[in-house]
N, C-alpha and C positions, 0 to 999 in steps of 0.2 A: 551521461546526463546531457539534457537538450541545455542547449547555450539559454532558450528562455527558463527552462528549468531553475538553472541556475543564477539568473537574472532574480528570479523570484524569491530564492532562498537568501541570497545576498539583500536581497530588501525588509526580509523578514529580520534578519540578524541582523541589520541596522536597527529597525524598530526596537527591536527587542534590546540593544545594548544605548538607545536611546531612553527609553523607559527605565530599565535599570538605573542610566546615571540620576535621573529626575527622583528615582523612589528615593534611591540613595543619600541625595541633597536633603529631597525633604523628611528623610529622617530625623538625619544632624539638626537641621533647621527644627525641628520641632522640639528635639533634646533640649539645645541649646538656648532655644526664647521660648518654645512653649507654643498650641497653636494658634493660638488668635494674635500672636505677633509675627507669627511665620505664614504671611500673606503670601501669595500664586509671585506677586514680585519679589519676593526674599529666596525664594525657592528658587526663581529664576537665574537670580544673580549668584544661587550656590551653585547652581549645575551650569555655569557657565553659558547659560543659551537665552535667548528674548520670549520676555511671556509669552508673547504669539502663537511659538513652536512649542512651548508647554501645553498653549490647549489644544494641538491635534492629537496629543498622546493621553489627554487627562481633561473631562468637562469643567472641575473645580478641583476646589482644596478635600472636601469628601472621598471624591474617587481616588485620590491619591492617597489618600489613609485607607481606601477598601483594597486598593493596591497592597499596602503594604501590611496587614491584615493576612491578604489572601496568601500572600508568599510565604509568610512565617508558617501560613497553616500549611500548605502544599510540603514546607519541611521539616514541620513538624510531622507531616504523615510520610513522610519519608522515613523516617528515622521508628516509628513506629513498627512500620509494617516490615522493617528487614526481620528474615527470619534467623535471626542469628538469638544466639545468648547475648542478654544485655549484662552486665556488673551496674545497674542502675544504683548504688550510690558512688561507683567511681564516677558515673557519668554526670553524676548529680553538681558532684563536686567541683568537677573540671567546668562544668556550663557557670557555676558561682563563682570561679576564678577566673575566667576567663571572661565576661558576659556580662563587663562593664561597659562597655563602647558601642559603637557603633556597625557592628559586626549585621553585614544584612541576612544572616543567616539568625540572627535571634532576636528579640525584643529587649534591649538593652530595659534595666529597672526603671529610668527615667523616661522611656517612652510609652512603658506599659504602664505607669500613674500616670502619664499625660494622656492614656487611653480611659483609662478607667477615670478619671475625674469629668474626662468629657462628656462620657458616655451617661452622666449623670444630668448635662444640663442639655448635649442633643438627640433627639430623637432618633436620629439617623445614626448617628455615630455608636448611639446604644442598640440596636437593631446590627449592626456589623459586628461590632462588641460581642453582643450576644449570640451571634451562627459563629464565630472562632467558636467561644466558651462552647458551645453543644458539641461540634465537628469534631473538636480536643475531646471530650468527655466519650462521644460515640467513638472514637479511634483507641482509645485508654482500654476502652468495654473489651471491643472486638481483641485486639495483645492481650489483656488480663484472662481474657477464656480461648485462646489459641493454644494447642497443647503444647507442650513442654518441648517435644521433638522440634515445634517451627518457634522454638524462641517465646514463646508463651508461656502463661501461670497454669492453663489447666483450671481455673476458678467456673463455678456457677453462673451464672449469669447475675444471681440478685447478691453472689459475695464479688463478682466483678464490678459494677455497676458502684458497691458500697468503697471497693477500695478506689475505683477511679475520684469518685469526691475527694476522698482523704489526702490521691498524688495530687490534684489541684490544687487545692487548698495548700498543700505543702510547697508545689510549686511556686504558689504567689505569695505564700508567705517568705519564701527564699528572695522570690526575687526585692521586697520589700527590705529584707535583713543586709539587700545588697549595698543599697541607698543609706543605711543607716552605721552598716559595718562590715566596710571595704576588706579591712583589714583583716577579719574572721580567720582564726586559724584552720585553714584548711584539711589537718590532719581532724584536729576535734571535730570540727564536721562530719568530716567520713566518715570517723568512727560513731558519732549520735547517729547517724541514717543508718549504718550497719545495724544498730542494734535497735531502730524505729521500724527499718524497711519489712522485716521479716513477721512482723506483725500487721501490715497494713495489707501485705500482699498475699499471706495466709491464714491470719487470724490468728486468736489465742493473745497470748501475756507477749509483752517484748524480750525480743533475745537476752539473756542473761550477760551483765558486763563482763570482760575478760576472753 
């Protein structure tokens, strides 16, 4: 590798772990007050650096939520598109117990109602809001009708499509039950999804208890 090769990569992965800590701050910053009190200067002062150097990385407070938007969905399509067999209510579970905090791999419940309330009064922020929600639903389709062998349902398209609303739906209503009940016994969970999942993802009556 050329010494400017290398020059270049080393400046890239500066960026890139400069950004990262910014997304990170203004995560927390927005869990914690919320975002119309979590100004470009409160962010600044979590990630340890002068507003200044926040706006060569980010034009406002918008881009730093489209930011942090785009990276949930990049792993959310991550996690998607492995071709593996999922146990989608063990996975279900562990994201409800775990997927309290500020974990920048996931949408903590308090950020995703600070999203969704926003998205109600900005235009902009409902427009970003709204390409997750499609990008998730289009990703859900394509795993729901990928045959069985690559980790898929093998589903129709218009019974894909019908069960991706329903993992949605169920999604946000998890993350909602998270805010309200921390404490949720884990095991009764797993076992209500084991006996929901197998109806959403192939239709018919739900699994029989026991």
């Amino acid at each position: 590798m050329s010494a400017e090769r290398a020059k270049s990569d080393k400046a890239l992965a500066r960026t890139e772990a400069q950004r990262e800590r910014i997304l990170s701050a203004a995560q927390r910053c927005f869990i914690e007050q919320g975002f119309h009190a979590a100004g470009m200067a409160r962010i600044a002062e979590a990630a340890g650096m002068s507003p200044g150097l926040i706006y060569r990385y980010f034009d406002n407070k918008a881009a730093i939520i489209r930011a942090i938007i785009a990276r949930q969905l990049e792993r959310l399509n991550q996690d998607i598109s492995l071709h593996r067999p999922i146990d989608l209510a063990a996975e279900m579970t562990a994201k409800f117990v775990g997927g309290h905090g500020c974990d920048r791999n996931d949408l903590s419940p308090a950020l995703l109602l600070e999203l969704s309330a926003e998205a109600t009064r900005d235009p902009e922020i409902h427009a970003v809001v709204r390409h997750f929600d499609q990008n998730l639903r289009d990703a859900l389709v394509q795993w729901l009708m990928r045959g069985k062998h690559a980790g898929g349902h093998g589903l129709p398209e218009a019974r894909a499509r019908e069960a991706a609303l329903l993992l949605q739906l169920l999604f946000e209503g998890m993350k909602v039950r998270q805010t309200r009940d921390p404490t949720l016994d884990p095991a009764l969970l797993e076992a209500s999804l084991r006996r929901f999942l197998p109806f959403v993802l192939a239709g018919g009556a739900p699994a029989p208890a026991g």
